[in-house]
C-alpha positions in Angstrom: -24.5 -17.2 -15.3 -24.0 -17.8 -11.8 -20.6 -17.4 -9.8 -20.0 -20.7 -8.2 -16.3 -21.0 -8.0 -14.1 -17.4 -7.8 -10.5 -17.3 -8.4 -8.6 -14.7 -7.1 -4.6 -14.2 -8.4 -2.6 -12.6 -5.8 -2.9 -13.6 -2.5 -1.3 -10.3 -0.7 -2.9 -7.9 1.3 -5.9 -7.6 -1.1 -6.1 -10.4 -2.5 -6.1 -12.8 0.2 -9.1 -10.8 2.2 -11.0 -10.5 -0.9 -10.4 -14.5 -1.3 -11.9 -14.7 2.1 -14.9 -12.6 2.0 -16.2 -14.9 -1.2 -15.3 -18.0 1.1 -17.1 -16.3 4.0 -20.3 -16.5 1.7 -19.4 -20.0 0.8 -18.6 -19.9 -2.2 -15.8 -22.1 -3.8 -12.8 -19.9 -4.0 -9.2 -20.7 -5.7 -6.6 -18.4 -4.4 -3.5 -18.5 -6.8 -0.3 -17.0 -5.7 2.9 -17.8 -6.9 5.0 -18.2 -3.0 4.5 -21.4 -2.3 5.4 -20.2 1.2 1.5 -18.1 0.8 0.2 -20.6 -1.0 1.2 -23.3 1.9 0.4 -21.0 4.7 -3.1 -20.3 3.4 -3.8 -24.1 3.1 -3.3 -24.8 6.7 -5.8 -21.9 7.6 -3.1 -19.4 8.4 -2.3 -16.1 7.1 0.9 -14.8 5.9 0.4 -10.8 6.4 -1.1 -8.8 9.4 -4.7 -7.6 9.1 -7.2 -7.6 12.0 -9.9 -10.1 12.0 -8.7 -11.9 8.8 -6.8 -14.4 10.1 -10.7 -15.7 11.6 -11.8 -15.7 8.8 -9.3 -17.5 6.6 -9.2 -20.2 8.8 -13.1 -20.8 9.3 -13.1 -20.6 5.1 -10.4 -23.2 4.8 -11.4 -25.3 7.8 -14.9 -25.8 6.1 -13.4 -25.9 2.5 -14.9 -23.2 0.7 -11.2 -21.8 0.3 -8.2 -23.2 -0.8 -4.6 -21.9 -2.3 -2.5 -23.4 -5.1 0.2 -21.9 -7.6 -1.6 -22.8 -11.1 -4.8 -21.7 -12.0 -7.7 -23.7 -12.2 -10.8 -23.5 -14.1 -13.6 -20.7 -12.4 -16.2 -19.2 -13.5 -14.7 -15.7 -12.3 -11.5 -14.4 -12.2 -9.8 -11.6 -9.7 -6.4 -10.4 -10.6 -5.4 -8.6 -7.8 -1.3 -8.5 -8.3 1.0 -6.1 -8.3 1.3 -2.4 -10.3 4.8 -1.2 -9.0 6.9 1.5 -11.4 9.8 1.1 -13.5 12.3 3.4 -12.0 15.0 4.6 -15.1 18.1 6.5 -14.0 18.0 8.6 -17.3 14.0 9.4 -16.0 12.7 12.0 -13.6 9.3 10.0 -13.9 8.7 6.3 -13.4 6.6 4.3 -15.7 4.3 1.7 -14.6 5.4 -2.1 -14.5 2.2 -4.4 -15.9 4.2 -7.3 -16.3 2.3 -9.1 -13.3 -1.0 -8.1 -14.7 0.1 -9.4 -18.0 1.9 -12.8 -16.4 -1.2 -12.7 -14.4 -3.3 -12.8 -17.7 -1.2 -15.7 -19.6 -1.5 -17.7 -16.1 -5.6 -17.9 -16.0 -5.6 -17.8 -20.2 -5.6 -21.5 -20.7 -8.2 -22.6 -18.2 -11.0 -19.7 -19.6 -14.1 -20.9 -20.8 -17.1 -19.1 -22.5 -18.9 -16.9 -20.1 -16.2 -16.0 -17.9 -15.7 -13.4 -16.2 -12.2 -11.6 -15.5 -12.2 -8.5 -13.4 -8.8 -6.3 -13.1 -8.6 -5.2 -9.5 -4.9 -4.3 -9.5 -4.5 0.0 -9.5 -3.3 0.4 -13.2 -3.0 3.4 -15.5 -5.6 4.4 -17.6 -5.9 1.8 -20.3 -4.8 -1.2 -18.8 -8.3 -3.2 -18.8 -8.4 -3.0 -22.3 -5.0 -4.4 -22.7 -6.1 -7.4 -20.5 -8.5 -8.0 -23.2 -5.8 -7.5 -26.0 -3.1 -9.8 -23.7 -6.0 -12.6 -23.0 -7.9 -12.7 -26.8 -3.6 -13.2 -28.0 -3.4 -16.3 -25.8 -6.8 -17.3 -26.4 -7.4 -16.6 -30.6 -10.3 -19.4 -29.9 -12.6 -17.2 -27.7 -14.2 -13.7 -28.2 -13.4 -10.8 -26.1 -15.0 -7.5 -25.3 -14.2 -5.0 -28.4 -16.4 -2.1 -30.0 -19.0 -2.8 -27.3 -19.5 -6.7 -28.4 -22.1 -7.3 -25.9 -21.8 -10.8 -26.8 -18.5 -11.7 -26.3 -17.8 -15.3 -24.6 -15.6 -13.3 -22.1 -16.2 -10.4 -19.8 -13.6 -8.0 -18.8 -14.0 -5.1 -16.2 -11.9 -3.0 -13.9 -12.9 -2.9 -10.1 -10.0 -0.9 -7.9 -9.7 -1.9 -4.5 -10.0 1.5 -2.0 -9.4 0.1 1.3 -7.7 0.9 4.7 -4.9 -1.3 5.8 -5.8 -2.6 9.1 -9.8 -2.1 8.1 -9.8 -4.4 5.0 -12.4 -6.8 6.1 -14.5 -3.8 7.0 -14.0 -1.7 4.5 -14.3 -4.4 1.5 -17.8 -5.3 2.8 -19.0 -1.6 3.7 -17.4 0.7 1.1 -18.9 1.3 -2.1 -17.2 0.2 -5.8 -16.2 1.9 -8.6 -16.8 -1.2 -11.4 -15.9 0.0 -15.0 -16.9 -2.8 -17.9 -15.6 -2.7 -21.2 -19.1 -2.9 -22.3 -22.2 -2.4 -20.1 -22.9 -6.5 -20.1 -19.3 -6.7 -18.3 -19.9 -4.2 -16.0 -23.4 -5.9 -15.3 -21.9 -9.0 -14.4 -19.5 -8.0 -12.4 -21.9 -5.8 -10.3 -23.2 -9.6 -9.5 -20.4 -10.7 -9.0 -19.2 -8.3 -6.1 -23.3 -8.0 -4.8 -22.0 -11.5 -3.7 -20.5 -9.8 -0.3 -20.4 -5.9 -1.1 -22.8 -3.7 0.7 -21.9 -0.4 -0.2 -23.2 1.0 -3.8 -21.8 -0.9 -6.7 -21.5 2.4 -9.2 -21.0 2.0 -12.9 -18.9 3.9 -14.9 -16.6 3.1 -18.1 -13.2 1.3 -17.8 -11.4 4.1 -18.4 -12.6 6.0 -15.6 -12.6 3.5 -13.3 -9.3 3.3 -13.9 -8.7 6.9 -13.4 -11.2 7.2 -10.1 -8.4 5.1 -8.0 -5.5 7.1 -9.8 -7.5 10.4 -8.9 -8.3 9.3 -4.8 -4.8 8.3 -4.1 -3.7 11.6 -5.9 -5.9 13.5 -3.5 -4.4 12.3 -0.5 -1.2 12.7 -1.8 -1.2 16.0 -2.7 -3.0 16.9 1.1 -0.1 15.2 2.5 2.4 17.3 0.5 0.6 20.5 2.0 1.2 18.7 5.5 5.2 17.5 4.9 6.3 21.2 3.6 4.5 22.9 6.1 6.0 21.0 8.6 9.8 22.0 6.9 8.5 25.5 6.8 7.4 25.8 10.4 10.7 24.4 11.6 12.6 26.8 9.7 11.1 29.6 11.3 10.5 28.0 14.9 6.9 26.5 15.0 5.6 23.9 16.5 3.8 22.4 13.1 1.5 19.9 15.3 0.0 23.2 17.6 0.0 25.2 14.0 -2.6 22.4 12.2 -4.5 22.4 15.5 -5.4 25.3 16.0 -5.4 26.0 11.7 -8.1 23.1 12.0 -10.7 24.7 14.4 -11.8 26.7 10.9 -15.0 24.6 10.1 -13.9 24.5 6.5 -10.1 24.0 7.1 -8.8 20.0 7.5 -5.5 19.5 7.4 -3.4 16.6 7.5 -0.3 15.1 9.8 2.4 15.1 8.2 5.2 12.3 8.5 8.6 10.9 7.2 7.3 11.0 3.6 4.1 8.6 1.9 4.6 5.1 1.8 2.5 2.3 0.6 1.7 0.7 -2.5 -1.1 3.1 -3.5 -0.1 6.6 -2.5 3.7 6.8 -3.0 3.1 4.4 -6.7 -0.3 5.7 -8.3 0.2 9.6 -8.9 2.9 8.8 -11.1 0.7 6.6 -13.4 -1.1 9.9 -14.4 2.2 12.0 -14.2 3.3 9.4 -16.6 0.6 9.0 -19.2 0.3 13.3 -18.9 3.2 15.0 -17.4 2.3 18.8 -18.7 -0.9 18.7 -17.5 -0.1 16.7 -14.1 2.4 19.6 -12.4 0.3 19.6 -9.0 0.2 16.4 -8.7 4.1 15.6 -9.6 5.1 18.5 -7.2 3.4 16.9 -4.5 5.2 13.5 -6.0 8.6 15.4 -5.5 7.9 16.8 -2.1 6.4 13.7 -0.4 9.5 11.7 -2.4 11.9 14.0 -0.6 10.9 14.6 2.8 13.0 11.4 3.9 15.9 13.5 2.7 14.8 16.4 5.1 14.5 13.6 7.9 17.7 12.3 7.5 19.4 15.9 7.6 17.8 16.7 10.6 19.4 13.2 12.0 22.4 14.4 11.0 22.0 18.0 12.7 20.9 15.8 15.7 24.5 13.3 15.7 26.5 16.2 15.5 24.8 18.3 18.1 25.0 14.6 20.4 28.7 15.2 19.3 29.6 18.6 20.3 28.1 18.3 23.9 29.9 15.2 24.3 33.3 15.7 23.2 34.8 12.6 24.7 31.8 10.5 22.6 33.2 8.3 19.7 30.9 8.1 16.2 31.2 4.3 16.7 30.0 4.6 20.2 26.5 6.5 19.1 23.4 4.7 19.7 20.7 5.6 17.1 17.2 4.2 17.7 14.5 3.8 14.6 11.0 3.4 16.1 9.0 2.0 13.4 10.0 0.3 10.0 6.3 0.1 8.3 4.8 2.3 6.0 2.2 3.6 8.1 0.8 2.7 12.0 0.0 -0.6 13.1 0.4 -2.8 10.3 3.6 -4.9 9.0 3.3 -3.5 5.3 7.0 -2.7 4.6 6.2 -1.2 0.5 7.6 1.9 -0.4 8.3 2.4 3.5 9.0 5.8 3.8 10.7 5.2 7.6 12.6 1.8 5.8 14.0 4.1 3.8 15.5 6.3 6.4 16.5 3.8 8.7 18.5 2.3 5.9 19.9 5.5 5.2 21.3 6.6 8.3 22.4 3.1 8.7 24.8 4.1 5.6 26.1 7.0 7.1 26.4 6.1 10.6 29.1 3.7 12.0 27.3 2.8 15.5 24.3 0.8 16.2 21.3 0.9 14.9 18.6 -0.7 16.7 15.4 -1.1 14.9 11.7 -1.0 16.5 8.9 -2.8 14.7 6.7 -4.5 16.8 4.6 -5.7 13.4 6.9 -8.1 11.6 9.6 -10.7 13.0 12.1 -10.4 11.0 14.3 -8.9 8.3 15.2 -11.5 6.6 13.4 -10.6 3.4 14.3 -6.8 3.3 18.0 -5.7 2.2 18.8 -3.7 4.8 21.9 -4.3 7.3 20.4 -3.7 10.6 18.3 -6.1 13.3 15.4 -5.4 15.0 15.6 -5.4 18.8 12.5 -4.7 21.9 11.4 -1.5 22.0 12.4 -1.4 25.9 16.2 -1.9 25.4 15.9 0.7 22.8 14.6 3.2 24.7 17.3 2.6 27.8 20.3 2.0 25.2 20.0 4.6 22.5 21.3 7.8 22.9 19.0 9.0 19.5 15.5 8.5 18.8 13.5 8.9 15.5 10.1 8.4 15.9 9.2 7.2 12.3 5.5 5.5 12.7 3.3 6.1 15.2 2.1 2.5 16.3 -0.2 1.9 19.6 3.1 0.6 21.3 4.8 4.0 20.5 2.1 6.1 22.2 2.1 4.4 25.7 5.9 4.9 25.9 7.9 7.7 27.3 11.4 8.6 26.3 13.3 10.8 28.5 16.0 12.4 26.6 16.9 15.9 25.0 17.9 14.0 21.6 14.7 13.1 19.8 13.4 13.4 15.6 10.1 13.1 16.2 8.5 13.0 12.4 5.1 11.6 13.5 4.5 14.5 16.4 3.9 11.6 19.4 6.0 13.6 21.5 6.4 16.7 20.2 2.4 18.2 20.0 2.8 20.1 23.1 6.3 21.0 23.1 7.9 24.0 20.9 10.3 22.2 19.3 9.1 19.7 15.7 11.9 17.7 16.5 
């Protein structure tokens, strides 16, 4: 069967570009998202996130009506579910547990409008398992239709897991050019859905099992994690003993077999800071690498904020006459990672929010990405990156964005946890 209408569920920062690159190849899509604030945006050829080029797109797809954005599902012949996968975080628990109750609400939502010789494809990251449970969640709402089970090639539904493995800020890029891991719950599903994503994919659409689809995005964003935990301790090592960590992986990475990462404020993000845990979870005495790194990259905000601290006080003691109250403290960047307004698991939120607890002055909050605050529960305001650079008497550099870069800041009190201005000094911060 052919794929004439798509419907995608979750209309975020994957969702809504994957929405669009179907529309750009005009086919019918049906993007379902339960804001009404998306959902309304969208429909007026706007887009509610940042991402280069997309907004072009989204508006040339609705503008010529191959896309269009409701809250309800509608009848498709394939379904994206692309919502989602945070943890459960338990007081009485070291290690989070994945939340799939938007995959599952995701699955009850598209349930009544599924026909024979569907297809429903599981984009959202999710711990090994979960595409068989869609099956198991949609054949419970559905007791009329037949679902993929002991390799029933004949099912009237097909079911596969397809993770996302893009860049933010090189989505509409990297969804075209990258190649896909597409796992089917039998070998007619993942057929299908090779189709299905031949529609605009270029890269290789490689086969595998469910399973280890579901493990391949696990196992990536694990990867990265763990380099970046190498990166973050190295740099509290090196300023322990009075190195300048950005000169130390510069010169370390002139070895032609040697690559080391920049380290930061901690990992942020959706994927990287979330997905390790779904394996710690599912097998915590094999996974000790990878929940170190977790614990590391978890606590380096911690280490940020002490070195704040060490910073106020040493702002303090050279100004005797200074007030706490009278302190100026100056957070350059609020996102999770440069040039982008994704605020998720924000390592430099975090911080900010932090010594906005335990500091009585202002605060004065650079993010040239987003507009407002109004969605975030945090009790600071964001302010011009020019007033704070002549009004605070603190800076920590938390993201590196473009704007950050062209800038100089003249002063003897600086955190620098991104290494903008600190690479060819002695001092990490």
């Amino acid at each position: 069967m052919s794929f004439e209408t798509v419907s995608v569920i979750g209309l975020g920062y994957i969702g809504l570009p994957t929405a669009a690159m179907f529309a750009s190849r005009r086919k019918k899509v049906i993007g379902v998202d339960i804001s009404q604030h998306a959902v309304d945006t969208i429909n007026k050829g706007e887009i509610h996130i940042v991402e280069p080029e997309l907004d072009m797109i989204v508006h040339a797809a609705v503008t010529e009506g191959y896309l269009k954005a409701v809250v309800e599902p509608e009848p498709a012949d394939a379904f994206l579910i692309a919502v989602p996968t945070p943890f459960l975080e338990k007081d009485d628990k070291k290690i989070p547990e994945p939340d799939l109750s938007y995959i599952k609400d995701a699955c009850r939502s598209i349930a009544p409008v599924l026909k024979k010789g569907d297809l429903v494809v599981l984009e959202s990251t999710s711990p090994v398992g979960t595409t068989e449970k869609v099956a198991e969640w949609l054949a419970f709402e559905r007791p009329d239709l037949s679902f993929p089970k002991n390799n029933n090639l004949n099912a009237d539904i097909n079911i596969s897991h397809c993770p996302e493995r893009v860049l933010p800020g090189q989505v509409v890029r990297e969804l075209v050019e990258n190649d896909r891991v597409i796992g089917g719950l039998t070998s007619k599903c993942s057929e299908r859905s090779v189709d299905l994503y031949r529609i605009f994919v270029k890269g290789d659409c490689v086969i595998t099992n469910a399973r280890t689809a579901e493990m391949a995005k696990l196992t990536e964003n694990s990867c990265r994690d763990v380099q970046i935990a190498f990166a973050n301790e190295l740099s509290m090592i090196c300023d322990e003993v009075d190195i300048n960590v950005w000169e130390l992986i510069s010169l370390a990475n002139r070895h032609p077999r040697i690559n080391i990462l920049q380290p930061g404020p901690g990992v942020g993000g959706h994927c990287i800071a979330v997905d390790p845990w779904f394996i710690v979870s599912k097998t915590p005495e094999q996974a000790r690498l990878i929940h170190t790194a977790r614990n590391i990259n978890d606590s380096k905000p911690l280490w940020v904020v002490a070195k704040v601290k060490e910073k106020i006080a040493e702002i303090m003691l050279k100004n005797p006459e200074m007030r706490a109250k009278d302190l100026t403290i100056a957070c350059y960047g609020l996102s999770f990672k440069a040039d982008i307004d994704d605020l998720r698991e924000s390592p430099a939120l975090n911080i900010t929010q932090r010594i906005a607890d335990i500091h009585c002055g202002p605060i004065l909050a650079v993010e040239p990405n987003i507009e407002s605050l109004s969605n975030v529960p945090i009790n600071i305001e964001l302010c011009p990156l020019n007033h704070a650079i002549v009004e605070a008497d603190l800076h920590i550099v938390l993201v590196d964005h473009k704007e950050f870069k062209n800038v100089e800041i003249k002063s003897d009190f600086i955190v620098d946890t991104k290494g903008i201005f600190g690479r060819a000094s002695k001092e990490y911060s």
